[in-house]
DOMARPA-759538 format. One record per residue (C-alpha): residue number from 1; residue in three letters; x, y, z. Coordinates in steps of 0.001 Angstrom, whole numbers. Layout:
REM residues N
+-----+------+---------+---------+---------+
| seq | type |      xx |      yy |      zz |
+-----+------+---------+---------+---------+
| NUM |  ala |       X |       Y |       Z |
...
+-----+------+---------+---------+---------+
REM end
This chain:
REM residues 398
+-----+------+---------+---------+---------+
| seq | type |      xx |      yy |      zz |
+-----+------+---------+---------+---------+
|   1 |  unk |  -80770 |   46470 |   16984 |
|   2 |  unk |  -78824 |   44125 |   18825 |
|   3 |  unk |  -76316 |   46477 |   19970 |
|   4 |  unk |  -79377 |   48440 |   21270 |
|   5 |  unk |  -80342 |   45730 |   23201 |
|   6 |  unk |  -77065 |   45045 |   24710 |
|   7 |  unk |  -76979 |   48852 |   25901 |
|   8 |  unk |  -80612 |   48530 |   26852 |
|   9 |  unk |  -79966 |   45454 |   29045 |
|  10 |  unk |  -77178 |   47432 |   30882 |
|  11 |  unk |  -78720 |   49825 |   32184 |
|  12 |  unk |  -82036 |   47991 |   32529 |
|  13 |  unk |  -83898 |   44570 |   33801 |
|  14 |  unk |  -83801 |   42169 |   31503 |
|  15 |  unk |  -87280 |   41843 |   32533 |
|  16 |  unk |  -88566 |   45413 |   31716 |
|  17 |  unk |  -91933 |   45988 |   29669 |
|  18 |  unk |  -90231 |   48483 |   27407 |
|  19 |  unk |  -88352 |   45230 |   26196 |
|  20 |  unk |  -90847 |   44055 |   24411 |
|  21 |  unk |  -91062 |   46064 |   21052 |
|  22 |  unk |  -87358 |   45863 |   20639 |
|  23 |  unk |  -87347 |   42162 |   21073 |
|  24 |  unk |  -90205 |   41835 |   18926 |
|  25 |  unk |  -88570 |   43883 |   16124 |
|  26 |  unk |  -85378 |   41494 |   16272 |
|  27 |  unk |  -87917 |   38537 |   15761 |
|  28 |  unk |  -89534 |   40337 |   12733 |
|  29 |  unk |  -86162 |   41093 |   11238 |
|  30 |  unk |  -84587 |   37326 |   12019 |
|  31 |  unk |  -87957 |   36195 |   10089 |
|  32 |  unk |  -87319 |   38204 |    6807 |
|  33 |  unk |  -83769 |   36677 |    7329 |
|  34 |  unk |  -85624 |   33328 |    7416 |
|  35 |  unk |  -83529 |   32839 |   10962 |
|  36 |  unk |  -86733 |   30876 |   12215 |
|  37 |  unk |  -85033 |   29603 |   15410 |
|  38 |  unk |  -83454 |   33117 |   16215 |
|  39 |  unk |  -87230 |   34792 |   15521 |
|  40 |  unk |  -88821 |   32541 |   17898 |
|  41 |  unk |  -86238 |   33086 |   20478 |
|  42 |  unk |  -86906 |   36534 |   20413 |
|  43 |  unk |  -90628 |   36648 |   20520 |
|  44 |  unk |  -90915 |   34509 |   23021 |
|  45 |  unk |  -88608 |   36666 |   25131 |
|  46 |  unk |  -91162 |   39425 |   24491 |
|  47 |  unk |  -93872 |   37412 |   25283 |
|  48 |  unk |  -92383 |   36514 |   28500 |
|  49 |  unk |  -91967 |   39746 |   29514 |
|  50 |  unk |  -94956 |   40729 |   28882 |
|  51 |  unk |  -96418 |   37894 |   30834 |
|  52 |  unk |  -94114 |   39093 |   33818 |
|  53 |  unk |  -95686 |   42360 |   33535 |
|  54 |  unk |  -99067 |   42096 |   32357 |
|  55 |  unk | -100437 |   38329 |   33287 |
|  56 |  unk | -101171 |   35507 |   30835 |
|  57 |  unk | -103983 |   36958 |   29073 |
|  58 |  unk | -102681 |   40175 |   28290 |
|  59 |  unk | -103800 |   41030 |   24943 |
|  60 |  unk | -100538 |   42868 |   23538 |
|  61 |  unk |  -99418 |   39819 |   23697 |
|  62 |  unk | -100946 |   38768 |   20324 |
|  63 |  unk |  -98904 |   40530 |   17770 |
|  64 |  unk |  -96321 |   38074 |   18587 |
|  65 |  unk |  -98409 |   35120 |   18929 |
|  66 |  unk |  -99227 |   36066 |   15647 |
|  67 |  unk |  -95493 |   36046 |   14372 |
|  68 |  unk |  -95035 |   32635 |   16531 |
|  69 |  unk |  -97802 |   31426 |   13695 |
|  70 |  unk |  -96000 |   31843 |   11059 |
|  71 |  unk |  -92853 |   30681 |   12369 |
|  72 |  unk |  -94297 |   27297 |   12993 |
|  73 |  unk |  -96126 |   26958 |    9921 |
|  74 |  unk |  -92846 |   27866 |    8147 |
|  75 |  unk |  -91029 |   25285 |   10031 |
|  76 |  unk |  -93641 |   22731 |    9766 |
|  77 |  unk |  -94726 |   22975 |   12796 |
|  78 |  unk |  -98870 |   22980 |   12560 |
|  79 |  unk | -100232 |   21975 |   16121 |
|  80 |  unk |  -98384 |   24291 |   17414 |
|  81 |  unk |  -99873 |   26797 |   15227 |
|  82 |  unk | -103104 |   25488 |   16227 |
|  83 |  unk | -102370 |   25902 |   19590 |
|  84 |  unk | -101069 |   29649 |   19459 |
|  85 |  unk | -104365 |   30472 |   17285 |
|  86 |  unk | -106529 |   28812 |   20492 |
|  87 |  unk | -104522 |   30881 |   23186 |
|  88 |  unk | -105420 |   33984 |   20814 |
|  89 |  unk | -109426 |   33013 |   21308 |
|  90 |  unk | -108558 |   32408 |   24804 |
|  91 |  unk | -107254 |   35948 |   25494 |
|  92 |  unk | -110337 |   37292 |   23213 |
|  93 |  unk | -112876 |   35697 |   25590 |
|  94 |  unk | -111268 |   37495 |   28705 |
|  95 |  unk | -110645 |   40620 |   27089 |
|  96 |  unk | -113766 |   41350 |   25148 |
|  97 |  unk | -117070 |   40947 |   26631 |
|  98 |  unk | -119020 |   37899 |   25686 |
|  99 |  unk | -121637 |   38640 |   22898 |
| 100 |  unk | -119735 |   41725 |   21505 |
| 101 |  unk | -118682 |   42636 |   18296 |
| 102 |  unk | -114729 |   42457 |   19056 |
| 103 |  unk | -115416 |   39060 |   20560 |
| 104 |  unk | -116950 |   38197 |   17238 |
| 105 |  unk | -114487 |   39154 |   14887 |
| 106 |  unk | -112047 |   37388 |   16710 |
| 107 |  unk | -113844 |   33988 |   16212 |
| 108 |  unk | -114361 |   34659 |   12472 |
| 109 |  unk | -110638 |   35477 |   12142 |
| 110 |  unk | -109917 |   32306 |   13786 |
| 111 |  unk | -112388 |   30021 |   12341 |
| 112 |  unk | -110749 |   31105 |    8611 |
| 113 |  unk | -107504 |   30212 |   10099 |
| 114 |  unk | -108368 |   26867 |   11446 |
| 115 |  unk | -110522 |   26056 |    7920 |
| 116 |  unk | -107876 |   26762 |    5843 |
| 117 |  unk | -105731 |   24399 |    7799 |
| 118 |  unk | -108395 |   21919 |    7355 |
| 119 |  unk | -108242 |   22707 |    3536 |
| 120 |  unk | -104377 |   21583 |    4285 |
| 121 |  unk | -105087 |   17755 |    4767 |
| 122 |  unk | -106101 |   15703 |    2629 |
| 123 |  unk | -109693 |   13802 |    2682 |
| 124 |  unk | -107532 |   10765 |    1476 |
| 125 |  unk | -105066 |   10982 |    4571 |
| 126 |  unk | -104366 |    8582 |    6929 |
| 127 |  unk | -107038 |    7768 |    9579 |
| 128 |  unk | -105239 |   10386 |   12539 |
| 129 |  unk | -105309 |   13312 |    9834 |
| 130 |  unk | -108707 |   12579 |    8088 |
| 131 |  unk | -109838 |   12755 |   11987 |
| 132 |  unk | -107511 |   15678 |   12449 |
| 133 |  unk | -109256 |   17380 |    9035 |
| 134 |  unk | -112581 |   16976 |   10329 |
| 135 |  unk | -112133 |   18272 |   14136 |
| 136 |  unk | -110629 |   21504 |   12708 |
| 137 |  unk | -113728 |   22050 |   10197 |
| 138 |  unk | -115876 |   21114 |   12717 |
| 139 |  unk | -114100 |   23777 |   15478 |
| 140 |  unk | -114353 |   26234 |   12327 |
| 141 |  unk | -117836 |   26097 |   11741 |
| 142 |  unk | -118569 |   26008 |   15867 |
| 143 |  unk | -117220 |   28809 |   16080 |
| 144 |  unk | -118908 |   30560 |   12839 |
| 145 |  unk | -122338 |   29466 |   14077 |
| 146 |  unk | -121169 |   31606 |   17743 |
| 147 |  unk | -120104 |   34580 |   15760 |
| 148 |  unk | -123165 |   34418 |   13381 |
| 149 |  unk | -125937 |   33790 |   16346 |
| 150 |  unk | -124075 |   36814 |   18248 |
| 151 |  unk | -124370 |   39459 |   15632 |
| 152 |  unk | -127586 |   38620 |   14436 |
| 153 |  unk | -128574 |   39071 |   18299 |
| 154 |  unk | -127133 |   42249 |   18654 |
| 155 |  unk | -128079 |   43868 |   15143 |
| 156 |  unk | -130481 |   42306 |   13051 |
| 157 |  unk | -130703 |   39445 |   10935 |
| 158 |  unk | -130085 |   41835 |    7911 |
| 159 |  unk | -126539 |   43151 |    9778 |
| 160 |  unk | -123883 |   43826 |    7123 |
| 161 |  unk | -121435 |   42315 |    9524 |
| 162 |  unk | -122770 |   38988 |    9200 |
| 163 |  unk | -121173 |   39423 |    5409 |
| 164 |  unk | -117593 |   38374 |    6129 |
| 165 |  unk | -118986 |   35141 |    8437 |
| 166 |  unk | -121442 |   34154 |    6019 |
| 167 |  unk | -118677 |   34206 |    3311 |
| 168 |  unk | -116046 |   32511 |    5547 |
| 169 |  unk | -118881 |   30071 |    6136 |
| 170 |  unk | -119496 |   28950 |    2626 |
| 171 |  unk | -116081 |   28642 |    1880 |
| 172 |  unk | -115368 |   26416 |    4507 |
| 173 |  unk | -118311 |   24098 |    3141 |
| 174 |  unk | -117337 |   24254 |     -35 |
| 175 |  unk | -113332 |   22719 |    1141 |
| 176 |  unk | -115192 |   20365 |    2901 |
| 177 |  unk | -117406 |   19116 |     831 |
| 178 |  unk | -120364 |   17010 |    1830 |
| 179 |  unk | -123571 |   19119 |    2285 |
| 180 |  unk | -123496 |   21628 |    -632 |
| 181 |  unk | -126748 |   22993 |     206 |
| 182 |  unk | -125083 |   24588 |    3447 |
| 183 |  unk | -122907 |   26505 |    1245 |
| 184 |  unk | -125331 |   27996 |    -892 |
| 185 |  unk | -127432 |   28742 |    1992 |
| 186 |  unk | -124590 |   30881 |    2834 |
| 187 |  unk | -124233 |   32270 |    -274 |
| 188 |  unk | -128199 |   33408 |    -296 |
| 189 |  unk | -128130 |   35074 |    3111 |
| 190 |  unk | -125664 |   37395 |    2178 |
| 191 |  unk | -127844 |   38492 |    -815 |
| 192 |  unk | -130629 |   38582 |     959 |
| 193 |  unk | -128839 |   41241 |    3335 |
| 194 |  unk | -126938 |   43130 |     509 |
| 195 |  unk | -130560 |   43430 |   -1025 |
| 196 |  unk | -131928 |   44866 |    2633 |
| 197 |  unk | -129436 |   47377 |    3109 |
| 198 |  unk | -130344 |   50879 |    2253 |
| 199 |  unk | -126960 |   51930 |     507 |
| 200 |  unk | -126257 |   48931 |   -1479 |
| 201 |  unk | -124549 |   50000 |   -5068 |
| 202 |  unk | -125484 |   48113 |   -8630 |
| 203 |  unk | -122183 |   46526 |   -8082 |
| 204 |  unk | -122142 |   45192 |   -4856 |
| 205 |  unk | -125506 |   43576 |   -5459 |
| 206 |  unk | -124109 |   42080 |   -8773 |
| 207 |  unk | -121177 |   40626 |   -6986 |
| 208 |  unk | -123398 |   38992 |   -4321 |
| 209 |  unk | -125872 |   37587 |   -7253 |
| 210 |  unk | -122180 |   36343 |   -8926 |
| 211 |  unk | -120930 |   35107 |   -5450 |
| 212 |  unk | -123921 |   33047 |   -5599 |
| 213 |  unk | -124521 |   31983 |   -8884 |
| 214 |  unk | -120499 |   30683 |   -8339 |
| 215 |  unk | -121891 |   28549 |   -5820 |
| 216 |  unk | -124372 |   27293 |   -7602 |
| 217 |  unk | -121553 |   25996 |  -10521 |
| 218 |  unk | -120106 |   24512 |   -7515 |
| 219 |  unk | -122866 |   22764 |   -5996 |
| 220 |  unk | -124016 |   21501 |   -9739 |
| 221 |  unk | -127237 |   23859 |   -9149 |
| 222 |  unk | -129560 |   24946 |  -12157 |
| 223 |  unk | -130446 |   28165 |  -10634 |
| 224 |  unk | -126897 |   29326 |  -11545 |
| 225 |  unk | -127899 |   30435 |  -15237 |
| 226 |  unk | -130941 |   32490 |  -13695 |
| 227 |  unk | -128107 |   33838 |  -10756 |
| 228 |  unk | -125499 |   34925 |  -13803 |
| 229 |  unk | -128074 |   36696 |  -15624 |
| 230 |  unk | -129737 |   38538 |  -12597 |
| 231 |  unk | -125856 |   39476 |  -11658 |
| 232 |  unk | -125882 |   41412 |  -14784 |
| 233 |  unk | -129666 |   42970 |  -14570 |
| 234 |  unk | -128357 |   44490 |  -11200 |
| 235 |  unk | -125399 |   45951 |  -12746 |
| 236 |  unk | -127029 |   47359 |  -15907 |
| 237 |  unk | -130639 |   47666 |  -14733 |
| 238 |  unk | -130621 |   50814 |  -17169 |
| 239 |  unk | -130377 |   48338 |  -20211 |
| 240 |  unk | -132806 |   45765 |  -19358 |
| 241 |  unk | -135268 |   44408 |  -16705 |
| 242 |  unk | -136260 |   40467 |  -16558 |
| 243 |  unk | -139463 |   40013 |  -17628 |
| 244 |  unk | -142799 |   40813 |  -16029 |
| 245 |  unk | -140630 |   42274 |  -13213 |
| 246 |  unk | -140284 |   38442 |  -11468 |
| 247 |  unk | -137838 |   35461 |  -11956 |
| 248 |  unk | -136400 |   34685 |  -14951 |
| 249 |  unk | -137872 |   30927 |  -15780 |
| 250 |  unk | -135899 |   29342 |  -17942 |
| 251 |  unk | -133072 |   29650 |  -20552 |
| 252 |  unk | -134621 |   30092 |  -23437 |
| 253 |  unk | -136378 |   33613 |  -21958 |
| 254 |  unk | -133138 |   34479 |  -21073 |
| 255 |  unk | -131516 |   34125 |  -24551 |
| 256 |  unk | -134687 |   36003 |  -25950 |
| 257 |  unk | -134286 |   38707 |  -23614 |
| 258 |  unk | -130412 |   38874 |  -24225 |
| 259 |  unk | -131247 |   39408 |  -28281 |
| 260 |  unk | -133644 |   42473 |  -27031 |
| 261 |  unk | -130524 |   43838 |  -25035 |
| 262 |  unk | -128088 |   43627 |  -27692 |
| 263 |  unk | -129980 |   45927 |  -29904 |
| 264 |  unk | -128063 |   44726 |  -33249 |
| 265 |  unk | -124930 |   44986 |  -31696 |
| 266 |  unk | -122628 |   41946 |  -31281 |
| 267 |  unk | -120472 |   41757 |  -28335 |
| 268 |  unk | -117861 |   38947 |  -26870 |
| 269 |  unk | -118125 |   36539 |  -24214 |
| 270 |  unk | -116647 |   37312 |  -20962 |
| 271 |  unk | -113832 |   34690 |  -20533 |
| 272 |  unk | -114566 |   31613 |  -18249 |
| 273 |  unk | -113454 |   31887 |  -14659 |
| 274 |  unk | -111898 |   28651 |  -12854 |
| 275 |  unk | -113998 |   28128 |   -9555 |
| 276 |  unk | -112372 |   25104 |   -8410 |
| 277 |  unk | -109833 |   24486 |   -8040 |
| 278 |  unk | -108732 |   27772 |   -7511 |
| 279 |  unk | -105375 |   27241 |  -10001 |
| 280 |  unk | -104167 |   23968 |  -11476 |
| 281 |  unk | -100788 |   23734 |   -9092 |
| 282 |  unk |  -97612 |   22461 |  -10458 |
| 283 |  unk |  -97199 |   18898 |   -9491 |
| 284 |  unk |  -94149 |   16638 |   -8744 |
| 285 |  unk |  -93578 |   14009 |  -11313 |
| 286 |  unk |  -90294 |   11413 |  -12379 |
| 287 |  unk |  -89499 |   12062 |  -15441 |
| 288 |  unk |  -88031 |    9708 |  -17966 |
| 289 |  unk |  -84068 |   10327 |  -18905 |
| 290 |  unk |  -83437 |   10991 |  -22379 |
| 291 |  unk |  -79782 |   10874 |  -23323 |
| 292 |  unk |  -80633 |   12652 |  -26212 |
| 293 |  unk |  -82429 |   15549 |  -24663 |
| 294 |  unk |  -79385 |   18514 |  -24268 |
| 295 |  unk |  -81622 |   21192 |  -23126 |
| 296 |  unk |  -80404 |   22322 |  -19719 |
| 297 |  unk |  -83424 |   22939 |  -17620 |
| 298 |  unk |  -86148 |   21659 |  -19857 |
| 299 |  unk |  -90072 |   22482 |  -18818 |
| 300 |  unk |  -92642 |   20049 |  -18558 |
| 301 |  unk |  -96101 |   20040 |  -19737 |
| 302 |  unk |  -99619 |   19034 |  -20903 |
| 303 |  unk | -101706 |   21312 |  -22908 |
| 304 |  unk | -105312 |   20726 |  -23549 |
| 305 |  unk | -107958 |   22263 |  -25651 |
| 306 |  unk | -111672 |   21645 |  -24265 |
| 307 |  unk | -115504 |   22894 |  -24734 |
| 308 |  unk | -116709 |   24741 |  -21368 |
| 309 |  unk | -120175 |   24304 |  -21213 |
| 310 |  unk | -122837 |   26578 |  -19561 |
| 311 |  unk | -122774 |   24700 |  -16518 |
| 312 |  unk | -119334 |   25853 |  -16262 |
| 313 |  unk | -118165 |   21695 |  -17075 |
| 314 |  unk | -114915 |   20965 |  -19531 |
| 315 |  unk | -115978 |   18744 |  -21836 |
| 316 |  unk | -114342 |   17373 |  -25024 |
| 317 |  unk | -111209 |   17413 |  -23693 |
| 318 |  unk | -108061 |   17108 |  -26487 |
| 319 |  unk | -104631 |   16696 |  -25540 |
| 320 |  unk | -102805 |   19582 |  -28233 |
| 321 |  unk |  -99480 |   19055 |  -26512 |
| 322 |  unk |  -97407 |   17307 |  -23846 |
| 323 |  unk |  -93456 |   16050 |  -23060 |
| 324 |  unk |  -94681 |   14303 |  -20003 |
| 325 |  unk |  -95241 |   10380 |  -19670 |
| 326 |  unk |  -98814 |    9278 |  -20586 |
| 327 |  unk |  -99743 |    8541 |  -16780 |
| 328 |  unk |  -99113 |   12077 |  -16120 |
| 329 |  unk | -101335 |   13135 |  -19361 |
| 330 |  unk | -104503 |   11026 |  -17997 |
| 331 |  unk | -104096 |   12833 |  -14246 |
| 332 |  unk | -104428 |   16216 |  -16329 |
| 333 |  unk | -107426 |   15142 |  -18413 |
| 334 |  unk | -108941 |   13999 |  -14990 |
| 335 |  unk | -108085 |   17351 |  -13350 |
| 336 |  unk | -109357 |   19090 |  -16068 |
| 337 |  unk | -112788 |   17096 |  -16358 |
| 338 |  unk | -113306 |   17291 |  -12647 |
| 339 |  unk | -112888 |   21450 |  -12416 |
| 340 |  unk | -115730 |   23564 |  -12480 |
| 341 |  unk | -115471 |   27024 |  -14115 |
| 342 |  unk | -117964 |   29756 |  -14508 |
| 343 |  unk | -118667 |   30064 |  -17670 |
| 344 |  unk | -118515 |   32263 |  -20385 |
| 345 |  unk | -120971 |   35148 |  -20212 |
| 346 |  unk | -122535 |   37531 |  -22664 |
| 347 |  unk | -125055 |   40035 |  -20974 |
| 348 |  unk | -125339 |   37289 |  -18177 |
| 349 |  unk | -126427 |   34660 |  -20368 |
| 350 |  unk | -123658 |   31602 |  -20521 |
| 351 |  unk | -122314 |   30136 |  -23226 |
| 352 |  unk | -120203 |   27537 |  -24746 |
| 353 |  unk | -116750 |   28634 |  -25295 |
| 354 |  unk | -113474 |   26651 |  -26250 |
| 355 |  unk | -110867 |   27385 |  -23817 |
| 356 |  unk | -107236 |   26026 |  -23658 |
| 357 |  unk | -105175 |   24804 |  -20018 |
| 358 |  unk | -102045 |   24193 |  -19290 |
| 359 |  unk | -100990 |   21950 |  -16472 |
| 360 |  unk |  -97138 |   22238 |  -15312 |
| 361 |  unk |  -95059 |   19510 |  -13958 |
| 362 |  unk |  -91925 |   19349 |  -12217 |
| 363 |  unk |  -89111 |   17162 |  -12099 |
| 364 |  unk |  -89091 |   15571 |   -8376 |
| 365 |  unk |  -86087 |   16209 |   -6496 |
| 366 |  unk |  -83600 |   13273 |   -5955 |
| 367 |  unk |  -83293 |   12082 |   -2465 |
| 368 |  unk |  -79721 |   13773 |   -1833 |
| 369 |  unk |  -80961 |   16779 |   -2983 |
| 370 |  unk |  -84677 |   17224 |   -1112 |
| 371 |  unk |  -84620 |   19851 |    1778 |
| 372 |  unk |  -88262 |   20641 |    3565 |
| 373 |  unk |  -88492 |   23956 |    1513 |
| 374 |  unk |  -88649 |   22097 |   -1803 |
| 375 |  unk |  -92595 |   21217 |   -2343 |
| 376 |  unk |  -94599 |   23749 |   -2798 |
| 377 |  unk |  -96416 |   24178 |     547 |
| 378 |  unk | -100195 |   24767 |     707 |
| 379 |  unk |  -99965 |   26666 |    4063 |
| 380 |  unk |  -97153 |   28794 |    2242 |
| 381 |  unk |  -99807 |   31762 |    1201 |
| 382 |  unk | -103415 |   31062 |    2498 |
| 383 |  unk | -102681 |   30557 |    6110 |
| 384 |  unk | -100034 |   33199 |    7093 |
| 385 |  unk | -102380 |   35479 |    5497 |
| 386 |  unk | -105341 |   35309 |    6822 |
| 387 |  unk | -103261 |   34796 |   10557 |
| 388 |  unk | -103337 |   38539 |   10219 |
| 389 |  unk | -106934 |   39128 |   10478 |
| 390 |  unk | -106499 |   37610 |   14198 |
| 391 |  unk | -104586 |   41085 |   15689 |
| 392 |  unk | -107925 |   42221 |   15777 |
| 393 |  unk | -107297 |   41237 |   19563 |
| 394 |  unk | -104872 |   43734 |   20013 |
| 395 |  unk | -106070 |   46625 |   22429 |
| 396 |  unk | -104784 |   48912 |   24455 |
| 397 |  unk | -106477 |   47488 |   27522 |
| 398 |  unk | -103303 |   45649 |   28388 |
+-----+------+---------+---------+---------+
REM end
């Protein structure tokens, strides 16, 4: 490709619009390479270019703002991610006409970006981050509450594309703790518009009643058992109905329905389902030098065997194994007792289950031996991904 380019600028301007793709290809292929100085080089040259030609709110500029993202949240470089996320709204707003649907989607996409970056910094930060935290959650939620107010304008409170805001929404709540009830708020307007929309499948109504009892486990909220077992009437509604038609009130009519369902015949538990957090991460510890130990890359650690209760809470926590120092064992007890999972389910109805864990630990690199790419990075995975939601901008109005 470079050779191409070197014929290309020979007989061209080094300034000419059909530049751009070819430059933007060598800054794709220098990012597989993980050549993140050479990649940004290039896309900037094609973003130049296409300023040149097109003005600075041309929207074909965005596939590479796009790249640029990932570059600098590779490099470590997250305001400047910010900032190329912003100039993608930016273009959106002149491109798209205010109110739309494009205009919309755009904030949604960039709203998950900027709440997942939130997710990124720790509550327990210094004062400049925790400030940092909170201004991107905030800008998130701003720009939810646009995207939500604009569709519901333009199609109905009951809109099916108030789904994926809605969602977004409640997860964003749920990083950033605080005011549960906003989540689950979220949570119950989408089933109240899966339940309005005329093509709605046993499934998809199931998953929203799951989505939402989920939240409930999340938010510590009761209605959760009567949300699991109405996720499985509207999946089997064949097999059983709740009773008198209405509500289910408590858990002991559940459990007496569930004994009608079963009909003599005994089936399992679903397994439990960890809600939060989403996976227990390995985590950097020091471990202890044993001159005896010859095994040459040993792994580290703690198992634990503990009671799930229906409120989707670990409890009766045992430690069945471990090679990790003691402090370490009482962080993964803690871990453990502080997770929420949804629990086991048999026709909807939860029950208590014994489930095992393990929690993995490794050794912390020495000092000589620490580079940037050694810690597991919580923008590694979330973040680039959902940056490619935001080339919705991309048009051919350029």
């Amino acid at each position: 490709m470079r050779a191409a380019l070197a014929l290309f600028n020979q007989s061209k301007s080094a300034f000419d619009p059909q530049l751009t793709g070819l430059l933007s290809a060598l800054g794709i292929n220098g990012f597989l390479r993980e050549d993140y100085d050479t990649a940004e080089d290039y896309f900037r040259r094609s973003q130049n270019i296409q300023h040149r030609s097109l003005g600075l709110f041309t929207a074909e500029q965005t596939s590479n703002l796009n790249w640029l993202t990932r570059v600098y949240l590779i490099t470590d470089e997250p305001a400047a991610a910010d900032n190329t996320q912003r100039y993608i709204l930016k273009i959106a707003k002149r491109v798209f006409p205010a109110g739309g649907a494009a205009l919309s989607e755009v904030k949604v996409a960039i709203a998950a970006y900027l709440g997942q970056r939130a997710r990124t910094l720790s509550p327990f930060a210094d004062d400049l981050n925790r400030l940092l935290r909170q201004t991107l959650f905030n800008e998130s939620l701003e720009l939810l509450a646009e995207a939500i107010s604009e569709i519901s304008e333009a199609e109905g409170r009951y809109a099916a594309a108030l789904i994926e805001p809605l969602e977004t929404k409640a997860r964003i709540h749920s990083w950033r703790g605080g005011d549960r009830r906003l989540q689950e708020q979220a949570l119950e307007q989408i089933l109240a518009i899966i339940q309005n929309q005329t093509d709605t499948t046993p499934a998809e109504l199931s998953e929203a009643w799951l989505a939402l009892a989920d939240g409930y486990i999340l938010t510590e909220n009761k209605k959760a058992l009567t949300a699991y077992r109405k996720a499985w009437v509207a999946k089997n509604p064949e097999s059983s109905a709740d009773p008198a038609g209405g509500p289910v009130a408590n858990l002991e009519t559940l459990e007496a329905q569930t004994l009608r369902d079963l009909k003599g015949t005994v089936l399992a538990p679903s397994e439990p389902v960890l809600l939060w957090p989403t996976r227990y991460q390995p985590i950097y510890f020091d471990p202890r030098s044993d001159k005896d130990d010859a095994t040459p890359n040993p792994s580290y650690a703690v198992d634990l065997r503990f009671t799930i209760s229906t409120e989707g809470r670990p409890k009766r926590i045992k430690v069945i194994n471990k090679n990790v120092p003691n402090r370490e064992v009482r962080w993964t007890r803690d871990m453990v007792r502080s997770s929420r999972y949804r629990p086991a389910l048999r026709n909807g109805i939860a029950e208590e289950v014994v489930f095992t864990a393990r929690q993995v630990f490794i050794p912390r690199p020495s000092k000589n031996t620490r580079t940037r790419t050694d810690a597991p990075s919580p923008l590694s995975v979330d973040t680039v991904d959902t940056v490619d939601t935001v080339d919705t901008v991309d048009t051919d109005s350029g």
